[in-house]
Short mmCIF file of the C-alpha atoms (twelve columns), coordinates in Angstrom:
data_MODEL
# 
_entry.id   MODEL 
# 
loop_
_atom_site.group_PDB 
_atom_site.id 
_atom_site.type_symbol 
_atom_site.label_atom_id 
_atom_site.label_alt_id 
_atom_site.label_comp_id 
_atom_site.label_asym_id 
_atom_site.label_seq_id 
_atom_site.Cartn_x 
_atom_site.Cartn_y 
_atom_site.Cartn_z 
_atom_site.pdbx_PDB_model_num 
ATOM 1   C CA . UNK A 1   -22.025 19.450  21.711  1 
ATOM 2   C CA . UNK A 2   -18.471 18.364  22.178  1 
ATOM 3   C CA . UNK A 3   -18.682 18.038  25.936  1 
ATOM 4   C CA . UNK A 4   -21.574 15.651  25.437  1 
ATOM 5   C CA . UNK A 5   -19.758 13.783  22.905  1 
ATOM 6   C CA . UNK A 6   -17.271 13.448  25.269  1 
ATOM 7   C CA . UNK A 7   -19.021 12.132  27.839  1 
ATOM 8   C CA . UNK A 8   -21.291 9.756   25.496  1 
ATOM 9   C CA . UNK A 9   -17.717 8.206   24.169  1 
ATOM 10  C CA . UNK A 10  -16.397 7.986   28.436  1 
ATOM 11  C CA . UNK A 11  -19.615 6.403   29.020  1 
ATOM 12  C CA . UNK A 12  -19.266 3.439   25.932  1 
ATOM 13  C CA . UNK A 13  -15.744 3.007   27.309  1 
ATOM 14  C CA . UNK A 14  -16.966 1.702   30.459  1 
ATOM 15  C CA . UNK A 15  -17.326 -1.865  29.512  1 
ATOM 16  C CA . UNK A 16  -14.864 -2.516  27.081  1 
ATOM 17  C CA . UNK A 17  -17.691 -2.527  24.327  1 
ATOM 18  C CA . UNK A 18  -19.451 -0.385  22.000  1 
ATOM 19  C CA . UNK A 19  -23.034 -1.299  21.259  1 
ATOM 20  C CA . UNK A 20  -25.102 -0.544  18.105  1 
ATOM 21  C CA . UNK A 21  -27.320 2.253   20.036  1 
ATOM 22  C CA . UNK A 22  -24.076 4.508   21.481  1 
ATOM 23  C CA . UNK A 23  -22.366 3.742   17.645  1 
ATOM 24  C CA . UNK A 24  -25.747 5.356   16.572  1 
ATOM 25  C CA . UNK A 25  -25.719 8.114   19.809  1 
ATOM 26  C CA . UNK A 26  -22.169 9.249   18.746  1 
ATOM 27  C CA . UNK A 27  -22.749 9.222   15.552  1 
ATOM 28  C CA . UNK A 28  -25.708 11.580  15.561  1 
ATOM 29  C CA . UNK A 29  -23.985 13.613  17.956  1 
ATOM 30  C CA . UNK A 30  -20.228 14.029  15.908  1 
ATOM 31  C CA . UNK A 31  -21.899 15.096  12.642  1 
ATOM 32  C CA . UNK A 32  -25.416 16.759  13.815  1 
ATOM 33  C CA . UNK A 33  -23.125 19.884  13.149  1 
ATOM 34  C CA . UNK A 34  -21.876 18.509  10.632  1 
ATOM 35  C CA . UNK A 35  -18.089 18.186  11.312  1 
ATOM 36  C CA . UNK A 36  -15.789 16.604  14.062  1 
ATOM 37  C CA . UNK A 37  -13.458 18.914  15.770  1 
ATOM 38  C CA . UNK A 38  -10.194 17.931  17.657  1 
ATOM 39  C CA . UNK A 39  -11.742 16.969  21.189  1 
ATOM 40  C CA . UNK A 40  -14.201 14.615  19.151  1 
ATOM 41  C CA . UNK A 41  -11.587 12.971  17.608  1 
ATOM 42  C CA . UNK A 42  -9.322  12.571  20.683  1 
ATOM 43  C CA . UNK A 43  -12.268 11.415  22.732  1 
ATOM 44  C CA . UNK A 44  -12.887 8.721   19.972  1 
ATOM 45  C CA . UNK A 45  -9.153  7.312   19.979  1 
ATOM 46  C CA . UNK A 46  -9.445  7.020   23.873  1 
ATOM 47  C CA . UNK A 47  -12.425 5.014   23.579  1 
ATOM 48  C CA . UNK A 48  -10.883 2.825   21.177  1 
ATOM 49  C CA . UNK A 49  -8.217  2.099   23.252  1 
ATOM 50  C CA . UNK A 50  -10.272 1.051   26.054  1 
ATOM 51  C CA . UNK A 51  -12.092 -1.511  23.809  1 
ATOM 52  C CA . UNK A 52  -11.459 -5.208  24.521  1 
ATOM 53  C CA . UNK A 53  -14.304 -5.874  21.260  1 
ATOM 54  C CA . UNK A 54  -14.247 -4.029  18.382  1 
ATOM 55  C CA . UNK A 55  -17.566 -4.634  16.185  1 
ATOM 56  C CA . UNK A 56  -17.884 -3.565  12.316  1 
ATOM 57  C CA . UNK A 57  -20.453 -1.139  13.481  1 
ATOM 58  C CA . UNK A 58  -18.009 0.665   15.608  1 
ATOM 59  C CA . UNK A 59  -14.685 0.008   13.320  1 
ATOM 60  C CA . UNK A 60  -16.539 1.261   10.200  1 
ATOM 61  C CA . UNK A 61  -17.906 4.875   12.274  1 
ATOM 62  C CA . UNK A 62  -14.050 5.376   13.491  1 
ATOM 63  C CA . UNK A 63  -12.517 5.230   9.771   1 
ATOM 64  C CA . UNK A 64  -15.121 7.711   8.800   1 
ATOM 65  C CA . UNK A 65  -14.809 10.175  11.529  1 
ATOM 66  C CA . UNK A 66  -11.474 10.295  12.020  1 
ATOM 67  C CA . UNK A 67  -11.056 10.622  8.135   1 
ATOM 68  C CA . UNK A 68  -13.811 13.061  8.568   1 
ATOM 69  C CA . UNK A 69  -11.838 15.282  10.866  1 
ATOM 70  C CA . UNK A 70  -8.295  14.874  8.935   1 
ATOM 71  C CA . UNK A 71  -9.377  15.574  5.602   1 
ATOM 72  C CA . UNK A 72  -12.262 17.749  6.116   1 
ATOM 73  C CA . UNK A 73  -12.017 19.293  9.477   1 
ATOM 74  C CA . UNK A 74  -9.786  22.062  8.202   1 
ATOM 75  C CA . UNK A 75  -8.826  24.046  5.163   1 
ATOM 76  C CA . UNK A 76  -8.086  23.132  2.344   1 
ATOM 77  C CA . UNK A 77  -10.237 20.085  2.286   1 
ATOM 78  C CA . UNK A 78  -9.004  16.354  1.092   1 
ATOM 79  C CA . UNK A 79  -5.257  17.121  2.287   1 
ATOM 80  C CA . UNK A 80  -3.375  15.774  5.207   1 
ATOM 81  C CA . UNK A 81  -0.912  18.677  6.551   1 
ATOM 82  C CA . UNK A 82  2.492   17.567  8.399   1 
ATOM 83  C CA . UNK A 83  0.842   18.849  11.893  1 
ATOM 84  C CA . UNK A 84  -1.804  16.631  11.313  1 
ATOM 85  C CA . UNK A 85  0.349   14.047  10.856  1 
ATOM 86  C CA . UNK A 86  2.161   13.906  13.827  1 
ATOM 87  C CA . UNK A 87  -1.108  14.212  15.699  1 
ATOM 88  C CA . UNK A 88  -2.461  11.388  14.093  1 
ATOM 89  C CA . UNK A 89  0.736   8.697   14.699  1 
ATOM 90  C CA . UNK A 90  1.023   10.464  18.002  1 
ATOM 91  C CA . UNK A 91  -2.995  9.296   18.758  1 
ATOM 92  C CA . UNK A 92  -1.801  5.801   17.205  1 
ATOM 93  C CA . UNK A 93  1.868   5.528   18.902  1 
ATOM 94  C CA . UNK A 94  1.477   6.457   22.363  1 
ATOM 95  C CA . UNK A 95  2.285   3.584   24.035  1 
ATOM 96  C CA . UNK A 96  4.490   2.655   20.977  1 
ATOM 97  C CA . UNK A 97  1.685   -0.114  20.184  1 
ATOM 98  C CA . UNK A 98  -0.316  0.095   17.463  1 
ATOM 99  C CA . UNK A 99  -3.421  -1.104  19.154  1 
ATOM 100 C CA . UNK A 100 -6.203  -2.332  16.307  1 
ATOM 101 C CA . UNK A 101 -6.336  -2.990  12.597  1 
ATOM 102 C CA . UNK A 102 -9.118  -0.213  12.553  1 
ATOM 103 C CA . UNK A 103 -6.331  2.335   13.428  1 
ATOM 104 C CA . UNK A 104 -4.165  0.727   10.672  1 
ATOM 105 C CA . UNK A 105 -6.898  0.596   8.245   1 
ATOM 106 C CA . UNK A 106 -7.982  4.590   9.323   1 
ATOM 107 C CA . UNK A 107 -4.321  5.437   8.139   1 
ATOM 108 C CA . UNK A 108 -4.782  3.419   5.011   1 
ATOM 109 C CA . UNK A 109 -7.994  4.920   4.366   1 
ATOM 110 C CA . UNK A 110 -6.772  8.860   4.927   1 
ATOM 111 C CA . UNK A 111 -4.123  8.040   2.367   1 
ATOM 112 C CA . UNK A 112 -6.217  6.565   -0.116  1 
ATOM 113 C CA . UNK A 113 -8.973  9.683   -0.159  1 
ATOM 114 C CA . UNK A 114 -6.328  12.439  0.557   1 
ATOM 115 C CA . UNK A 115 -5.006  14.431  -2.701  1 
ATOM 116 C CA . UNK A 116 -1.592  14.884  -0.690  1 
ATOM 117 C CA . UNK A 117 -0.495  13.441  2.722   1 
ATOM 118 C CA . UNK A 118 3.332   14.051  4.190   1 
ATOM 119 C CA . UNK A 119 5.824   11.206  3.436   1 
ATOM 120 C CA . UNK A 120 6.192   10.850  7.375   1 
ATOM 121 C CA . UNK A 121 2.389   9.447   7.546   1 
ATOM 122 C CA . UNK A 122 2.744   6.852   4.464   1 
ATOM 123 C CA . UNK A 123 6.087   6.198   5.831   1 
ATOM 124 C CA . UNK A 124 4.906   5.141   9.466   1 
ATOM 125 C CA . UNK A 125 2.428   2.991   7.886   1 
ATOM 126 C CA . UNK A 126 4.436   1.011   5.575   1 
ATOM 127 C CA . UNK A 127 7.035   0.571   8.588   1 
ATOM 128 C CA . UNK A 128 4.267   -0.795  10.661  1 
ATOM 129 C CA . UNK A 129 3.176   -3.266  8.405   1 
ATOM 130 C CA . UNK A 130 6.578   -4.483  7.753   1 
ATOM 131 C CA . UNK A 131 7.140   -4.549  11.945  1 
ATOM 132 C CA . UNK A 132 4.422   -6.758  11.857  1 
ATOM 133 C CA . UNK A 133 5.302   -9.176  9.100   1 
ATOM 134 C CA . UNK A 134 8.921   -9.757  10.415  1 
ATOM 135 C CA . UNK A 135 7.789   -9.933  14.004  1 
ATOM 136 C CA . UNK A 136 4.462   -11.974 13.740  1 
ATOM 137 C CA . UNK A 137 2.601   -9.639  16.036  1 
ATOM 138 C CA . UNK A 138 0.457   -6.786  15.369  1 
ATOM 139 C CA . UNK A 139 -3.078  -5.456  14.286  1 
ATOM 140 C CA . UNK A 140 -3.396  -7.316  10.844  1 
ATOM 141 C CA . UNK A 141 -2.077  -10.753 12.625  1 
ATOM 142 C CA . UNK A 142 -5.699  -10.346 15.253  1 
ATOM 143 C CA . UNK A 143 -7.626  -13.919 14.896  1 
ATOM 144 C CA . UNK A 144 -4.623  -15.049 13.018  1 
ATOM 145 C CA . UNK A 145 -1.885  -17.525 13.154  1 
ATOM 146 C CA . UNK A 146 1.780   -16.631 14.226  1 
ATOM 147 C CA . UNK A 147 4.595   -16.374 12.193  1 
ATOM 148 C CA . UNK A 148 7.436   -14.236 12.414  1 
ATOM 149 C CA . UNK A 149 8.391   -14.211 8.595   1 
ATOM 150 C CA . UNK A 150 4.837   -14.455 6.987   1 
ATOM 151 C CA . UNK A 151 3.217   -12.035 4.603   1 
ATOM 152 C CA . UNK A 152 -0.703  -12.827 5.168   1 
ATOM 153 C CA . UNK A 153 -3.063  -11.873 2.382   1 
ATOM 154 C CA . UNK A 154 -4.228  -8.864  4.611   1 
ATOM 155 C CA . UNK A 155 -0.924  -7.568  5.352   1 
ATOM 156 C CA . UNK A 156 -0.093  -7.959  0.967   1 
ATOM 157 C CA . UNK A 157 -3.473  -5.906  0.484   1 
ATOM 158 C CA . UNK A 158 -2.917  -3.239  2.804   1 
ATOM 159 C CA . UNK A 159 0.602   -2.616  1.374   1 
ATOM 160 C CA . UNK A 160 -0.424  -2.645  -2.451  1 
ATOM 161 C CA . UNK A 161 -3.146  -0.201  -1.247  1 
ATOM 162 C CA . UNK A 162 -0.367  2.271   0.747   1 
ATOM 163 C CA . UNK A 163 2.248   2.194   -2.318  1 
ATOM 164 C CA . UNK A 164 -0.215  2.664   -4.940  1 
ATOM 165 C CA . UNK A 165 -2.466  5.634   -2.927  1 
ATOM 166 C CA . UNK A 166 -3.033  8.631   -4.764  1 
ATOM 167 C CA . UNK A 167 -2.070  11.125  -1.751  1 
ATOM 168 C CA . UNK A 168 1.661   10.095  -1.060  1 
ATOM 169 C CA . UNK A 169 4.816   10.348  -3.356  1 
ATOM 170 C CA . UNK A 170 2.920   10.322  -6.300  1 
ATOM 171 C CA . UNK A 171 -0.319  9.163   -8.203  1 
ATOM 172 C CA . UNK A 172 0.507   5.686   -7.898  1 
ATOM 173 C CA . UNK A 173 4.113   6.235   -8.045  1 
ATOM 174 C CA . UNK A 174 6.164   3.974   -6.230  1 
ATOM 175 C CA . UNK A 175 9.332   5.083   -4.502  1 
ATOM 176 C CA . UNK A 176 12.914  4.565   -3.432  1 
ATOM 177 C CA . UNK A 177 11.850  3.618   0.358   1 
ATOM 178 C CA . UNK A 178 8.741   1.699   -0.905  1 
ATOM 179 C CA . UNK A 179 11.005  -0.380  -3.036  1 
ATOM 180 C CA . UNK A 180 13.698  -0.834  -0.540  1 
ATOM 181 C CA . UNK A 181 11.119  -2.007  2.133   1 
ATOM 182 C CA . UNK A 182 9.843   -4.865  -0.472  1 
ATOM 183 C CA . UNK A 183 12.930  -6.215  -0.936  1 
ATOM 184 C CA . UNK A 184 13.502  -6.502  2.538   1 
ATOM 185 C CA . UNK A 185 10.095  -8.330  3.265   1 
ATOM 186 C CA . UNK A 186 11.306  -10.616 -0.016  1 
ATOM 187 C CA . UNK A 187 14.449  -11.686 1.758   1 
ATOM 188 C CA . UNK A 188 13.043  -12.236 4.951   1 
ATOM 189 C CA . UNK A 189 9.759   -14.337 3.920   1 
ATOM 190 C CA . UNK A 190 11.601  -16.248 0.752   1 
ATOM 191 C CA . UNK A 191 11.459  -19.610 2.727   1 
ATOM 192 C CA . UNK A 192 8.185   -19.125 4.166   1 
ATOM 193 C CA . UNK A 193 4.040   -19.849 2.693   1 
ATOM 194 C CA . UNK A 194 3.654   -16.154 1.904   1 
ATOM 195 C CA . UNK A 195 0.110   -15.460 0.675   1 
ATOM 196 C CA . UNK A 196 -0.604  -15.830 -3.091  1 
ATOM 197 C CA . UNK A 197 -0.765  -11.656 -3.573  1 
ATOM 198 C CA . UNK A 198 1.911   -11.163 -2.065  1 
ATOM 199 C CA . UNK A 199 4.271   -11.941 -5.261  1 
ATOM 200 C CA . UNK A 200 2.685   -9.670  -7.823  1 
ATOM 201 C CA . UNK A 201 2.884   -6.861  -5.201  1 
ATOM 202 C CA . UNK A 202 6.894   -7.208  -4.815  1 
ATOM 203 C CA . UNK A 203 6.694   -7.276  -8.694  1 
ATOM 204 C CA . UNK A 204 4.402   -4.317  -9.424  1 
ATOM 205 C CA . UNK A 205 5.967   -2.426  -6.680  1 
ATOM 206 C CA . UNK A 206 9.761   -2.351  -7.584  1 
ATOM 207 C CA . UNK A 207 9.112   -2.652  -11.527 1 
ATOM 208 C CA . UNK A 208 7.122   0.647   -10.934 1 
ATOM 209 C CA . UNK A 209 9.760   2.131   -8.868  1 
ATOM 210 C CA . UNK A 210 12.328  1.423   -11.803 1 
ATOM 211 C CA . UNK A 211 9.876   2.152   -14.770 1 
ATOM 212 C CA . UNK A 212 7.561   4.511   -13.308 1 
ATOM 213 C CA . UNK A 213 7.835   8.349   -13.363 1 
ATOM 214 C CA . UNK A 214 6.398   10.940  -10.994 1 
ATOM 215 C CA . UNK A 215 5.022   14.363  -11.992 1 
ATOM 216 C CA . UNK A 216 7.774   16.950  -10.325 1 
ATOM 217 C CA . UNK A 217 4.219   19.113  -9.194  1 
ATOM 218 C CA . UNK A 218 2.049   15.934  -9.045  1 
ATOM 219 C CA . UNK A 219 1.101   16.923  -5.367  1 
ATOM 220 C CA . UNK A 220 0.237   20.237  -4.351  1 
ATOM 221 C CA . UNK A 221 1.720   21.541  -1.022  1 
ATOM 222 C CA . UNK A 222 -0.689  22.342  1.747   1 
ATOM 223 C CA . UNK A 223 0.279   26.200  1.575   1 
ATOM 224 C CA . UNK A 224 -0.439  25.945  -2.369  1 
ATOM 225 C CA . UNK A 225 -3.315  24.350  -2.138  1 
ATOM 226 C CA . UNK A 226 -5.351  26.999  0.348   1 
ATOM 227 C CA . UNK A 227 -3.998  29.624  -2.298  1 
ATOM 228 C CA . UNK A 228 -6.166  27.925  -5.023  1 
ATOM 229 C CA . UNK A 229 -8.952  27.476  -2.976  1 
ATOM 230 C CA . UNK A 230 -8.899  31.276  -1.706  1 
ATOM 231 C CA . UNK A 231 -8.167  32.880  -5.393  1 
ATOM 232 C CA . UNK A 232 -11.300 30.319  -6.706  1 
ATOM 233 C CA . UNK A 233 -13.441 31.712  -3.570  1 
ATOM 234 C CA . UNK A 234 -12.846 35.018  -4.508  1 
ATOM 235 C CA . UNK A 235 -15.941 36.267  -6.371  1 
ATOM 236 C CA . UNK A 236 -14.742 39.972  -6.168  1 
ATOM 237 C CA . UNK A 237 -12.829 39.606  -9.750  1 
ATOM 238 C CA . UNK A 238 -13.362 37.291  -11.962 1 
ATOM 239 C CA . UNK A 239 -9.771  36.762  -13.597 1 
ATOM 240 C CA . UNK A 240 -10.695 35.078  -16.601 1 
ATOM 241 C CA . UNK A 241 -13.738 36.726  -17.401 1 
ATOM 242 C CA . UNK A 242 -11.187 40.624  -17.915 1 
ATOM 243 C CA . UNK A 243 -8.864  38.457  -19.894 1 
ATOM 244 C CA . UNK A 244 -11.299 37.233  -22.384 1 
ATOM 245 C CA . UNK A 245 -12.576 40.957  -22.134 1 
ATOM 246 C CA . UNK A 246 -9.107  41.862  -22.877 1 
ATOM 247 C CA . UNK A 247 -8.294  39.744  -26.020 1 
ATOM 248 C CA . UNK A 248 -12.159 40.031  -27.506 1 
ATOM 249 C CA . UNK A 249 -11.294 43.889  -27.479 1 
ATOM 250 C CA . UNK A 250 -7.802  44.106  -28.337 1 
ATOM 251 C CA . UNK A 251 -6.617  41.202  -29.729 1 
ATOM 252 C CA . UNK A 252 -2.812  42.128  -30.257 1 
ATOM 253 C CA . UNK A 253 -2.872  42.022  -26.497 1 
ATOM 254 C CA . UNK A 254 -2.415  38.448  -26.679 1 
ATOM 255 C CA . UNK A 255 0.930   39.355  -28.227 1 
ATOM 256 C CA . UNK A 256 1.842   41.575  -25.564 1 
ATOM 257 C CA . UNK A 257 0.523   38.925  -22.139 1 
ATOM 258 C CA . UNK A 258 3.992   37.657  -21.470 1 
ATOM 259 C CA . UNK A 259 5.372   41.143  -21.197 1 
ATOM 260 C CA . UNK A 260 3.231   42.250  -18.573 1 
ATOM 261 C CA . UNK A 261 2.606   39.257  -16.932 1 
ATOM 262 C CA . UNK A 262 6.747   38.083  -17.504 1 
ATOM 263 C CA . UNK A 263 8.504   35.703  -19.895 1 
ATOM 264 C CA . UNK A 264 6.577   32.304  -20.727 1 
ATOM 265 C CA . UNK A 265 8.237   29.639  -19.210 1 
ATOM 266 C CA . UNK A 266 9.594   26.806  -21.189 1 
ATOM 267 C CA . UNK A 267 7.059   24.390  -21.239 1 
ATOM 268 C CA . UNK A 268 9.595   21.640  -20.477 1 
ATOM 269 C CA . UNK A 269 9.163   17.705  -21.845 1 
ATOM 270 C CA . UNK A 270 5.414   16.670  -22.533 1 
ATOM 271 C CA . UNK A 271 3.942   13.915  -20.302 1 
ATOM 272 C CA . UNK A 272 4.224   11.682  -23.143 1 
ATOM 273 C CA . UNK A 273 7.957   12.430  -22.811 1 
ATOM 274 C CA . UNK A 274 8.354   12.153  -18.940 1 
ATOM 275 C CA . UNK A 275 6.802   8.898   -19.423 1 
ATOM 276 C CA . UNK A 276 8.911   7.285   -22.021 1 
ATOM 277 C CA . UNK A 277 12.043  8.583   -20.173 1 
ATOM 278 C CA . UNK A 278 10.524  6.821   -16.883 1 
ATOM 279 C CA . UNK A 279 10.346  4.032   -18.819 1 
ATOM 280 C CA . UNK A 280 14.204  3.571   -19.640 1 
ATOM 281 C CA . UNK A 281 16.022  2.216   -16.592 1 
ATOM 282 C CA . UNK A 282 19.247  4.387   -15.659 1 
ATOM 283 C CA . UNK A 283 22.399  3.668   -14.620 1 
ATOM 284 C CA . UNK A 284 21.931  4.541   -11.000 1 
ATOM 285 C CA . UNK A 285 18.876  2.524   -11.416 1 
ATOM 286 C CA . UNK A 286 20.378  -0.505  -12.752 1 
ATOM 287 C CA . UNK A 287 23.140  -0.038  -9.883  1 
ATOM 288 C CA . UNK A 288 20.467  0.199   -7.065  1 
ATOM 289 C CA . UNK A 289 18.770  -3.371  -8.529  1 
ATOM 290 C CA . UNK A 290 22.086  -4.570  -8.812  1 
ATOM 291 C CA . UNK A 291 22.520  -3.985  -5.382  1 
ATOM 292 C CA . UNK A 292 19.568  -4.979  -3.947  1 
ATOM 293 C CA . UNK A 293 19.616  -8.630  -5.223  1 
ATOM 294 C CA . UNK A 294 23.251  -8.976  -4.482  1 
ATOM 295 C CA . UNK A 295 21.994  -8.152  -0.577  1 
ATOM 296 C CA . UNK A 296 21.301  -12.068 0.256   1 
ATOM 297 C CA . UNK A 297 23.798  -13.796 -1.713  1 
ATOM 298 C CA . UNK A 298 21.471  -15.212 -3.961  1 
ATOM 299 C CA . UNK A 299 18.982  -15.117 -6.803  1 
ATOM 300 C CA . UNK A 300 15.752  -16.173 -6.074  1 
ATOM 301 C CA . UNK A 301 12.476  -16.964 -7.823  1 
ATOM 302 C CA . UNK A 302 11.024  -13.542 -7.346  1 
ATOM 303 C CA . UNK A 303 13.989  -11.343 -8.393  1 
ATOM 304 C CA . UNK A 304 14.166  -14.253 -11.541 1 
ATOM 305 C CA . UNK A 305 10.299  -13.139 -12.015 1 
ATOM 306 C CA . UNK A 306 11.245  -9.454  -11.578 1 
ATOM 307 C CA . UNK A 307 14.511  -9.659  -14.339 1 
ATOM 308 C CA . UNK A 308 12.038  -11.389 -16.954 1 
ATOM 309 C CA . UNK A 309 9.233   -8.523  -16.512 1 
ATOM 310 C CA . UNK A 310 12.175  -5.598  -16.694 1 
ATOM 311 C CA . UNK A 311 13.182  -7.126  -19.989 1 
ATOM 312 C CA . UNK A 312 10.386  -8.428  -21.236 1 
ATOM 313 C CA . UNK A 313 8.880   -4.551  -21.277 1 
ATOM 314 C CA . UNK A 314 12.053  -3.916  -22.439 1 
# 
């Protein structure tokens, strides 16, 4: 199966073009066993690269298989491990271009359906997009105009939807790095006809960074998560069903669990707690802002914008 694949993807990559009939061929062929496996996946990046036209056809079966094969090609399923990772940017980087937006928006995608990626991925892509914005050139500039301190309306969508994935820092949470990077975009583009979205994503972004909160065990580590999965697989004792046994039939054992099982753990603050103390802005907090709008000199309309909001949810 694979060496067909192979051969099938070789053969597309002939003239720079994928038609709808070999999108169809390699699609039947990747998933008529129902998963991709490494050689698929490599096979598929070299045929992208060799693409001079990139249809929606073809763009739309890469996302899915390569997302197929990083999330699902191993165990446990929906995570992105470190070694995956690197294998991925290494696919992406290896000419230190990235070549397409359908590599950038594979990346994007991955993050956004993974329960956990490594910082190292969501890190790569956020430094990518900001390459592109100061430098004007890129995958999300393709069919675009030029302009080497411009934050397009793609390039403000596909960073709201990197900083606010569920599989990277945090649920949603926003961090340090994230932050830092906005402000630099912000005092590179101030002068310039950034797109419309771009604004409320500098503003969300950094007043969730100083407001927000992230769960300390919000993301489960890859070696966690395939202890979950394996206890949950195993249908040779069923845990819950000899505790319940347990209590029904001697009920002062419920007494007696954290004895044999060791001291309860403090339950720490609530959630309702972590939140409200996410909500108050610290001192090292405060000093960070402080610092980061001092950077240029100047305060401009945004960081006006971003004061009011702080102290307007006060």
């Amino acid at each position: 199966m694979t060496t067909h694949f192979t051969e099938l993807a070789q053969s597309a990559a002939a003239d720079g073009k994928v038609s709808s009939e070999e999108v169809l061929a390699l699609r039947r062929q990747g998933w008529g066993d129902g998963i991709i496996v490494r050689e698929e996946a490599e096979a598929l990046f070299a045929l992208n690269n060799a693409l001079d036209e990139r249809g929606e056809e073809w763009c739309d079966f890469f996302v899915e298989a390569i997302g197929e094969y990083v999330l699902n090609g191993t165990e446990p399923k929906r995570m992105c491990d470190e070694t995956e990772a690197r294998w991925l940017i290494e696919q992406i980087d290896h000419d230190g271009v990235m070549e397409s937006l359908v590599e950038l928006e594979t990346l994007v995608r991955i993050i956004e359906r993974a329960e956990n990626v490594p910082s190292l991925l969501k890190d790569y892509v956020i430094e990518q997009v900001e390459k592109e914005v100061l430098t004007g050139t890129g995958p999300t500039r393709c069919g675009g105009e030029l302009s080497d301190a411009h934050i397009t309306e793609a390039e403000a969508k596909i960073l709201r939807r990197v900083i606010f994935a569920a599989g990277g820092y945090g649920p949603a949470a926003v961090s340090r790095f994230e932050a830092e990077m906005l402000f630099r975009l912000k005092d590179a583009t101030t002068a310039e006809r950034n797109a419309a979205e771009w604004d409320e994503v500098f503003l969300d972004g950094v007043s969730n960074y100083l407001k927000g909160f992230a769960l300390q065990n919000a993301q489960l580590d890859h070696g966690r998560a395939k202890e979950l999965e394996a206890f949950v697989a195993d249908n040779q004792a069923n845990v819950g069903r000899f505790m319940g046994r347990v209590f029904k039939e001697v009920p002062q054992a419920a007494n007696h669990f954290g004895k044999v099982f060791g001291k309860k753990q403090d339950a720490g603050p609530s959630f309702e707690e972590q939140a409200a103390e996410g909500e108050a802005i610290t001192d090292y907090e405060q000093q960070w802002l402080d610092t980061m709008i001092e950077a240029d000199g100047e305060i401009d309309d945004l960081e006006r914008r971003l004061l009011a909001r702080i102290i307007e949810e006060g």
